[in-house]
N, C-alpha and C positions, 0 to 999 in steps of 0.2 A: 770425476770430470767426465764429461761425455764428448767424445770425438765426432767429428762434423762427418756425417755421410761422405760416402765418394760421389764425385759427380760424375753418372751418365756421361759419353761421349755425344755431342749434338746430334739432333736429328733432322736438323734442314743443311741442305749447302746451295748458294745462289753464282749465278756465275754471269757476267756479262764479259762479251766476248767479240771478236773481229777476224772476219777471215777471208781468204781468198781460193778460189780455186781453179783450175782447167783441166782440161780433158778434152779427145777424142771423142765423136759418135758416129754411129751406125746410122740410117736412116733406111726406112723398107720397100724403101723406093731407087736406092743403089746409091744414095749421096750422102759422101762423106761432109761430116760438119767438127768445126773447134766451139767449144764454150769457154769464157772466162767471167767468172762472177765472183764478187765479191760480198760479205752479207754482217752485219751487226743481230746480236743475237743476246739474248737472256734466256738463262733455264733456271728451274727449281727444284732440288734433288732431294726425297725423303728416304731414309734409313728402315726400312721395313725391318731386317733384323740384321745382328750382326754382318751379316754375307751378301746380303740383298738389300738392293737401293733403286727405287724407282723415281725418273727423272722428265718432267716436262718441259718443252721448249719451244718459244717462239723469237722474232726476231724480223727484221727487214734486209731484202736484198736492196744492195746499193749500185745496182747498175752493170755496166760487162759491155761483154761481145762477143758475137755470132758469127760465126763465117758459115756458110750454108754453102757447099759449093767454092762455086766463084765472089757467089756475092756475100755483102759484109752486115752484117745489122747489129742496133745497139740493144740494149735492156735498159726499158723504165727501169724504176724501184719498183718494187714486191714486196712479198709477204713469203715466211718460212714456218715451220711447225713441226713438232717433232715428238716423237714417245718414245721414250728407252727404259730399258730394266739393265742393269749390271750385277753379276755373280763374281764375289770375290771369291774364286776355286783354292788357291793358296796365302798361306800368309796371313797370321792372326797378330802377330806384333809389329813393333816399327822395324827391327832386328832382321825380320826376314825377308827374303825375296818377296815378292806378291807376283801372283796372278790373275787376273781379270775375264771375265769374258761378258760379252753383251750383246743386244739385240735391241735395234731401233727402227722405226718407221715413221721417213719422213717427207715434207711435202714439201714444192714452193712455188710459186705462181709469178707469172710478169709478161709485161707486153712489149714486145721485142716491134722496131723502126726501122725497116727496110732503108736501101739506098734513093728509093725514089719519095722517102715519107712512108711507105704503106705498112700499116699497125697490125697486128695479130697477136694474140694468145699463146702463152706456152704455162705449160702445167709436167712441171717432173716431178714423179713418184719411185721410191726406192724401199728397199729393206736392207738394212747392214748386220751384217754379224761381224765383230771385233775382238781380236784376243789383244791382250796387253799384259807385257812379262818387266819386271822392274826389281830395284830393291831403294832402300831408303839408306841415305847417309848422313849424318852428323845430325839424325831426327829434323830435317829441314830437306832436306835435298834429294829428290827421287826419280832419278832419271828411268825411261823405261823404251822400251822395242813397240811397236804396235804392227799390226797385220791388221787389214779388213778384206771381209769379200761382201759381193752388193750385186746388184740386178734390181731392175725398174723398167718403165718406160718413161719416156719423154714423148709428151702431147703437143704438137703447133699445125699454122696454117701456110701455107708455104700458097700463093696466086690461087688461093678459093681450094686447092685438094688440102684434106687431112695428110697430116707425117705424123709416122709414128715410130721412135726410134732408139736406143739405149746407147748405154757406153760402151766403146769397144774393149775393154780392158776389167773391168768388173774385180779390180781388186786396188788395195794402195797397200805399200810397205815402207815406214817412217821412222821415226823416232823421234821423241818430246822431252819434256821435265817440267815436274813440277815442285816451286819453292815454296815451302812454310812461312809463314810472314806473322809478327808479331799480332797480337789482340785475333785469332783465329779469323787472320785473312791467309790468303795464298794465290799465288801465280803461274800461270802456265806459259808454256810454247810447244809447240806442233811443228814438223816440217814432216812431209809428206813427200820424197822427188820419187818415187816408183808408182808408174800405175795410175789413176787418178791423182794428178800432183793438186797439192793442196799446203797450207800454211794457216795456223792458226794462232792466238795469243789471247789471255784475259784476266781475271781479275775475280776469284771467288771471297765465298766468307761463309763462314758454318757458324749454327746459331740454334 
């Protein structure tokens, strides 16, 4: 009798996803600003080897708000984009704790609508490094800690001068979970309240 090969664990995961976020910024001009944006996004994560996973992402911003100062501006939709790598440091079974860490660079662009109409460009660029500690339960259920730290600029036009200006806070400290879902789908949630607050949720499947 010949016994069926093992099968390989997948080497794609796809994920569409929904998020929001706000923060604090710096401007180099002495003016403090709020961002709240929200964004629809898809990525595509390949399995390089056991430990290592490289992941592309793009998606649309779906709108927000600016406060610059005193005054208040909205966000068109955008455009988002993203490249990450992920290093699984701990945890080779379901059984054990995991640890995570990763590094991503990502972009997003939109044209933000002053209080009188008047339109301008914004373009934020960042790099994140994420550690993420967890364990898994009942092979389904794996809640986990996250920490990030970050730096960027943020590019707009503010009455014809260039602003050039980042986040004040340049880390988040959260916690998430993600569930196993039958036919190798799976579900997330993110909340983020330290730091750059932020809120996520979606809907993967590895294949």
């Amino acid at each position: 009798m010949q016994l069926e090969a093992p099968r390989s664990p997948p080497k794609f995961h796809v994920t569409a996803g929904y998020s929001i976020f706000a923060t604090d910024l710096a401007f180099a001009s002495g003016t403090d600003a709020y961002i709240e944006r929200r964004a629809a996004t898809a990525s595509l994560a390949y399995r390089l080897t056991d430990t290592i996973t490289l992941q592309l992402g793009a998606g649309a911003t779906l709108g927000g708000r600016f406060v610059f100062g005193e005054e208040r501006h909205t966000f068109d939709p955008g455009w988002v984009a993203s490249l990450a790598g992920t290093w699984r440091v701990y945890g080779t079974s379901k059984s054990d704790p995991f640890v995570l860490v990763s590094g991503a660079l990502a972009a997003s662009g939109a044209d933000t609508t002053g209080p009188s109409g008047e339109r301008a460009s914004m373009l934020a660029v960042d790099f994140r490094v994420t550690g993420i500690a967890g364990k898994t339960f009942f092979d389904i259920l794996s809640p986990y800690l996250v920490l990030r730290a970050f730096g960027g600029p943020v590019f707009w036009e503010h009455e014809g001068e260039s602003e050039t200006g980042g986040d004040k806070y340049h880390f988040q400290i959260g916690a998430g979970m993600v569930l196993a879902l039958p036919r190798r789908f799976d579900a997330f949630v993110e909340v983020v309240p330290v730091g750059e607050r932020a809120a996520a949720l979606g809907l993967g499947y590895s294949f």
